[in-house]
C-alpha positions as CSV (number, residue, x, y, z in Angstrom):
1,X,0.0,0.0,0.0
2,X,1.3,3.3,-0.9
3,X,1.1,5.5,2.0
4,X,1.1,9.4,1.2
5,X,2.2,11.5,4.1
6,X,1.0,14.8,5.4
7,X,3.5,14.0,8.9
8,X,7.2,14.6,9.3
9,X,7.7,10.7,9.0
10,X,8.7,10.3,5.2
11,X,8.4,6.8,4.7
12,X,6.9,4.5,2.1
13,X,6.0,0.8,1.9
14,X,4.6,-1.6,-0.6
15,X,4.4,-1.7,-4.4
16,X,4.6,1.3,-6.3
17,X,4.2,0.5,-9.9
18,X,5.2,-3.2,-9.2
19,X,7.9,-2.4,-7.6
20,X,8.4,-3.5,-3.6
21,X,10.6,-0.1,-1.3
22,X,13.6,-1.5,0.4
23,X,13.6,1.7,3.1
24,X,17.4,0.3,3.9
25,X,18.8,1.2,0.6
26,X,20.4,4.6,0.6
27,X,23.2,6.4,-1.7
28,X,25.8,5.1,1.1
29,X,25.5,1.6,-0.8
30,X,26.2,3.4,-3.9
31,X,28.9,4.6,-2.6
32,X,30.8,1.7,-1.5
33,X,30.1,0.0,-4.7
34,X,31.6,3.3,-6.8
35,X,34.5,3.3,-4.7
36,X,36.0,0.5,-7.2
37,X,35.4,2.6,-10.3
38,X,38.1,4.8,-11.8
39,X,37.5,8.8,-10.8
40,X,37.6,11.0,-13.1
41,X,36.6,15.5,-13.1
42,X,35.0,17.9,-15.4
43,X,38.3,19.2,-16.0
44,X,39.2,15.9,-17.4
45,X,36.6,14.5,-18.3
46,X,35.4,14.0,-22.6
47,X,32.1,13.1,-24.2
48,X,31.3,13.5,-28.0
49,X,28.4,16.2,-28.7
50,X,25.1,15.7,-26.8
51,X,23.0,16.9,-29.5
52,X,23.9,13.4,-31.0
53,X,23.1,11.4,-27.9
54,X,19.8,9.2,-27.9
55,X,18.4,8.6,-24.2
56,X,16.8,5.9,-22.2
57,X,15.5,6.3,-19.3
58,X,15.2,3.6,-16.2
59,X,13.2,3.0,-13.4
60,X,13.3,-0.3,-10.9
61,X,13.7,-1.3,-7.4
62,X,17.4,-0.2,-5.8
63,X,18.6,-3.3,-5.0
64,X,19.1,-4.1,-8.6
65,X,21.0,-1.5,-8.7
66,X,24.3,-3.9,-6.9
67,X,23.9,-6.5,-9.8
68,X,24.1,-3.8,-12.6
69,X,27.1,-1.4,-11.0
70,X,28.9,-5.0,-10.8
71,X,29.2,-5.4,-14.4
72,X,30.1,-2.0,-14.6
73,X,33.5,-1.3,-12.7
74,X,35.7,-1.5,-15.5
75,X,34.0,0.0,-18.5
76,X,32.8,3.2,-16.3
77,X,34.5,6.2,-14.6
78,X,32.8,8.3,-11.7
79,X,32.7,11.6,-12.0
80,X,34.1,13.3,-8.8
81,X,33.1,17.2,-8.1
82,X,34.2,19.2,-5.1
83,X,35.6,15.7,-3.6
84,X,32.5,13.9,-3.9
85,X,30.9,11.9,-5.7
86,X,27.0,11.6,-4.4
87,X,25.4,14.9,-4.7
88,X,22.1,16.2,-3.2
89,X,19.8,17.9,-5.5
90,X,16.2,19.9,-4.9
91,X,14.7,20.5,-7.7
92,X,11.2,23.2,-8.0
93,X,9.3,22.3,-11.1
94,X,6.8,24.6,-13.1
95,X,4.1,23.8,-15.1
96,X,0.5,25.1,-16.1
97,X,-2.5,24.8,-14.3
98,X,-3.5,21.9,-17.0
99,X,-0.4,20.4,-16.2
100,X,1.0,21.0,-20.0
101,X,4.3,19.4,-19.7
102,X,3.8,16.8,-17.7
103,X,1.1,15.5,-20.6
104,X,3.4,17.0,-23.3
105,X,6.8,16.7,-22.1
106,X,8.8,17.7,-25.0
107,X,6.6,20.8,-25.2
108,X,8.7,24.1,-26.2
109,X,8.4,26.5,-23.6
110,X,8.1,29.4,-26.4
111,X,4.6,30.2,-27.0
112,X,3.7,29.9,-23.0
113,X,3.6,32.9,-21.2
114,X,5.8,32.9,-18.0
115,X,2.6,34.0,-15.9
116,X,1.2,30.4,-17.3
117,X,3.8,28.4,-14.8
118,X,3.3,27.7,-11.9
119,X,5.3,25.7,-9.2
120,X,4.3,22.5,-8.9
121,X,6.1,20.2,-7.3
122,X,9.7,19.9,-5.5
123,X,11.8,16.6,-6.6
124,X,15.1,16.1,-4.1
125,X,17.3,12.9,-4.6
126,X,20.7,11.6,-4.4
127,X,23.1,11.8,-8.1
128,X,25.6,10.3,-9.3
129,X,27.5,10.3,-12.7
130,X,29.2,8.1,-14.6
131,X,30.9,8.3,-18.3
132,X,32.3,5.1,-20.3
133,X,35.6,5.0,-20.7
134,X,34.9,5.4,-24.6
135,X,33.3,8.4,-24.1
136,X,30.1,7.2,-26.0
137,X,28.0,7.0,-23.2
138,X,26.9,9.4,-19.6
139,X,25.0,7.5,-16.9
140,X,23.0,9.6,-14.2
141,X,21.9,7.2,-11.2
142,X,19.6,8.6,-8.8
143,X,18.2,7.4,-5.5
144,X,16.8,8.5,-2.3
145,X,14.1,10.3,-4.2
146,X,11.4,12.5,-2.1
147,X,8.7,14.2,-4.0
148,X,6.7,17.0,-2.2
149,X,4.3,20.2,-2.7
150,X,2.7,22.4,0.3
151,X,2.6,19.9,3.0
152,X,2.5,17.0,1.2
153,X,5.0,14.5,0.2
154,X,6.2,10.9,-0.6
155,X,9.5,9.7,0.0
156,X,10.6,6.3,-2.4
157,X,14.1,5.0,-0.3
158,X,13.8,2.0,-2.8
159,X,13.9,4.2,-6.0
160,X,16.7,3.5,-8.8
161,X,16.0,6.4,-11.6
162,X,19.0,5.7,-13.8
163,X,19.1,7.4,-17.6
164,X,21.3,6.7,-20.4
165,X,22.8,9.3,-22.7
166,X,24.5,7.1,-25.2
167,X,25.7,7.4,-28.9
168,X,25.2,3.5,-29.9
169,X,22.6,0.9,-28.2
170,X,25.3,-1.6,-27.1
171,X,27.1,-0.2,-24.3
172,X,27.7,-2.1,-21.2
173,X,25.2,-0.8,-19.7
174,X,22.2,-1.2,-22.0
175,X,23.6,-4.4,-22.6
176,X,23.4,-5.5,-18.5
177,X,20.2,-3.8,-18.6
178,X,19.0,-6.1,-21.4
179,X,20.3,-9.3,-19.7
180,X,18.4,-8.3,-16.3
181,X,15.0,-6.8,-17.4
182,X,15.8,-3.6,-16.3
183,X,12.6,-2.0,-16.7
184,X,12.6,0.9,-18.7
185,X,9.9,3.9,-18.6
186,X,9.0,7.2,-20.9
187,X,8.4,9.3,-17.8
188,X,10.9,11.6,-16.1
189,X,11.4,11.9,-12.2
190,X,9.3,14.9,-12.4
191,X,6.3,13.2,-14.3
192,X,6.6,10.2,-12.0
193,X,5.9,12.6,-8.7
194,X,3.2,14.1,-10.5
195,X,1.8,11.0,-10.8
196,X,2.1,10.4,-7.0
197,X,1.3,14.0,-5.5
198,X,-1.4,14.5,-7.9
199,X,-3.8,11.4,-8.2
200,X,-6.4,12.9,-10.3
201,X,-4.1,13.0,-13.4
């Protein structure tokens, strides 16, 4: 049962979209499985274009996350800013009354006027990012995710929201994804909370 809190206890348990909330997992896992990756900076780090980049975008219980990163250690770098390499991130999201971009995602803001957004919604999670050694390929894993408005919000401990920016569709890490089912979603963090704060839609 998804429970959706008006209390200071931010806590969820039981399936949300199929998926069963480990409260346990936390980025400080992620961080002792990253430790065994090779570090790398903005300074030094390389990527191809963006504009060329295809993305996928993944969504599936935490504790997959282990199995995955395993297969990962030696095709990946983690990026290290400021001496870290798990960041905290709070992100305020605008949108129209009617919701506009959360139906219509790819929406061009041109054409809305800026008295049409509104705030919405507040997404805060855990980040982390790593980039193939080939430099075809930038991987953003998230976790810890907590979506909230006014004085509601849902916290998802169990959360893996990983997405792919990738130049070919046979990197390591589609291809682990592949072999375990990763399951794969259209929606972004911010359409997912929507989807939670906002039942109606």
């Amino acid at each position: 049962m998804l429970t959706h809190n008006t209390s200071s206890s931010r806590t969820v348990v039981g399936p949300f979209n199929k998926l069963n909330f480990d409260q346990t997992s936390s980025g400080a896992q992620l961080l002792n499985q990253l430790d065994a990756f090779e570090q790398t900076s903005l300074k030094t780090m390389s990527i191809n274009a963006y504009h060329q980049f295809s993305s996928d975008k993944f969504v599936f219980h935490s504790g997959m996350l282990e199995k995955l990163l395993a297969q990962l250690a030696m095709a990946y770098k983690v990026l290290r800013l400021n001496g870290r390499i798990l960041h905290q991130y709070k992100t305020t999201y605008f949108d129209t009354d009617n919701l506009t971009l959360y139906h219509q995602p790819k929406q061009i803001l041109y054409g809305l006027e800026q008295n049409q957004l509104q705030p919405k919604i507040q997404v805060s999670y855990s980040r982390a990012v790593l980039l193939s050694h080939s430099g075809d390929e930038k991987l953003t894993v998230d976790l810890d995710f907590t979506f909230e408005w006014q004085d509601e919000w849902i916290s998802l401990p169990g959360l893996a929201f990983i997405e792919s920016h990738h130049l070919n569709p046979s990197t390591p890490f589609l291809q682990a994804a592949k072999r375990q089912n990763t399951p794969t979603t259209e929606k972004s963090s911010y359409q997912l909370g929507i989807n939670l704060l906002y039942p109606e839609v």
